[in-house]
C-alpha angles and dihedrals in degrees: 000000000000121000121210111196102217118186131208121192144120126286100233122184123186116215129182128254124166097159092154091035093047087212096290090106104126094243114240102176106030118191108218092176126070107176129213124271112232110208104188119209110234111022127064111261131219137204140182124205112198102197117216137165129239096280089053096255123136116263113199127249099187105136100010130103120240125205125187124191142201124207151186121232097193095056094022088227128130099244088182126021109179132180112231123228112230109232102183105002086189095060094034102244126153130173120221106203114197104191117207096251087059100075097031098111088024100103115219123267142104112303131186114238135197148191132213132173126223109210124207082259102053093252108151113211132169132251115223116219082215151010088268088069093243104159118223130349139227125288123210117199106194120188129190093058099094135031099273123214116266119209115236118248111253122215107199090155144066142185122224117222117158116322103334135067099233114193133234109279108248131192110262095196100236085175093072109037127076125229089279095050121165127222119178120198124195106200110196110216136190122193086321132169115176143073135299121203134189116209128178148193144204085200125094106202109042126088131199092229091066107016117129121254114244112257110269097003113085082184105065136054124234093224097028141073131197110257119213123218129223128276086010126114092213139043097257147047119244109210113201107192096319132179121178139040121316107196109204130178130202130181137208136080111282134165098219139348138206131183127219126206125213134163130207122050140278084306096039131045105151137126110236113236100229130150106326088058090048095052094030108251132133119227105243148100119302133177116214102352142332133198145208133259111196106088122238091336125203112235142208117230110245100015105140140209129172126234096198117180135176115255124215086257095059090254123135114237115207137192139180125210119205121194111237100180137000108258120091086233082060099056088044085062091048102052095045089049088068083063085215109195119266085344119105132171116221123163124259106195107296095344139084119243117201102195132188103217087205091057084241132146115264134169139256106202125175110165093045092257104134105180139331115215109197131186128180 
């Protein structure tokens, strides 16, 4: 039987700190050797600086702020400051936390770091990595060592055909996931009624948005197959006005995966047709402006459709514009009247142009599905 030795301890640094001496201590006890600090992608990292002076004898911390600082050497810019938690002021202990998120976007490569102290009296001073006051050290993050965070793929678009909005088809990594693989789906609603279906392949190639019906069935597709989710007795979701996040899960080894979009019940799925057939948009994610492409069309008071946008909080903002009157001016008015942020209506000959002032992405919804955020 093979053995495998694992070990478990702190990461402990020493830094220098001869605030009372001012560096001119004869040294007694001199470190030559400053070793290299490991960050390690995917997993929250912790350090412990112990603080010494030059004759290798604990100063304390105890009612200064510590700030310790990564850098990178190509751009010369601090790409983390963090402040350090004292853990023993007395024996001059702190403690660095870099949490996982931190390095997600930080790619991995050597780094210079430092170290400065903050007194009660605002006096900033430096904090040497040996007895020979060099300030700082070098920062390795490694990746490849633990399982990394993978961004959800985000679904802002859909195509119509018939009667559904059908999604773009996504990979569903059937190389990584066992036979009882799990996918999780957020589906972002506002004020929805309808169905959500999850359909899969075990072809490549093919997509729901264009795959061909079954001969004789509207209702199924020749390359795909209706997926279940769990908990449920049949193989869809029913929404009834709903507003929020649903959270659904689904298991198996697919290929790829697509979801379609219906309202209405067993003896209705279809989209209503609403105000984005009538002026000619498609309901979808666009980046500037978008217009339309039906000519002086005649509308219906009180038909809807949503312009939705992220905001720079990472909130959805959501509008809903109402027809008030039949004429294309009209709507214009309508839809300026929201004073939507950044998003304004104009007309563009005998079309309507919705524009982002900020040149941004912003969505077109029409069934009340927002979004729909999916991982394998």
């Amino acid at each position: 039987m093979l053995k495998q030795s694992l070990y478990l301890y702190d990461n402990n640094v020493t830094v220098y700190f001869s605030p009372e001496t001012g560096g001119f201590t004869t040294n007694r006890s001199s470190k030559v050797y400053d070793r290299k600090l490991n960050f390690f992608k995917g997993i929250d990292n912790t350090v412990l600086f112990s603080f010494k002076n030059d004759d290798q004898k604990p100063v304390g911390i105890t009612g200064k702020t510590i700030y310790f600082n990564l850098m990178d050497p190509e751009n010369k810019t601090t790409t983390i400051q963090k402040t350090m938690t004292i853990k023993d002021g007395g024996k001059g202990i702190a403690q660095l936390k870099i949490a996982e998120n931190d390095l997600l976007d930080k790619p991995a490569k050597f780094y210079t770091y430092s170290v400065h102290i903050k007194d009660e009296e605002d006096n900033e001073l430096p904090v040497y990595s040996d007895t020979r006051y060099m300030p700082g050290g070098t920062a390795e993050v490694m990746e490849n060592i633990y399982p990394e965070f993978v961004p959800s793929v985000e679904i802002t678009s859909f195509t119509k055909r018939n009667t559904q909005l059908i999604s773009s088809t996504i990979d569903a990594a059937p190389e990584l996931n066992s036979n009882s693989a799990l996918h999780s789906i957020a589906v972002y609603t506002t004020d929805f009624t309808g169905r959500f279906e999850i359909f899969g392949t075990m072809d490549a190639s093919v997509s729901l948005a264009t795959d061909a019906l079954q001969v004789g069935d509207s209702d199924k597709y020749k390359n795909f197959f209706v997926i279940t989710p769990d908990g449920e007795s049949n193989p869809y979701v029913d929404f009834s006005s709903s507003t929020g996040v649903t959270h659904i899960r689904f298991t198996g080894v697919f290929k790829r995966v697509a979801f379609q979009v219906s309202n209405g019940s067993d003896s209705s799925t279809t989209i209503t047709s609403g105000l984005l057939d009538t002026i000619g948009i498609n309901p979808g994610t666009y980046t500037g402006s978008v217009t339309s492409t039906a000519d002086n069309p005649n509308l219906t008071v009180g038909q809807t459709f949503r312009i939705n946008y992220v905001q720079s909080d990472g909130k959805i903002n959501t509008n809903t514009v109402t027809s008030t009157g039949t004429t294309l001016t009209q709507l214009i008015t309508d839809i300026n009247n929201l004073s939507i942020t950044d998003i304004t209506a104009s007309a563009s000959g005998n079309n309507i142009k919705l524009t982002k002032a900020d040149g941004g992405s912003f969505i077109i919804a029409q069934t009340g599905v927002d979004k729909i955020l999916y991982r394998s």
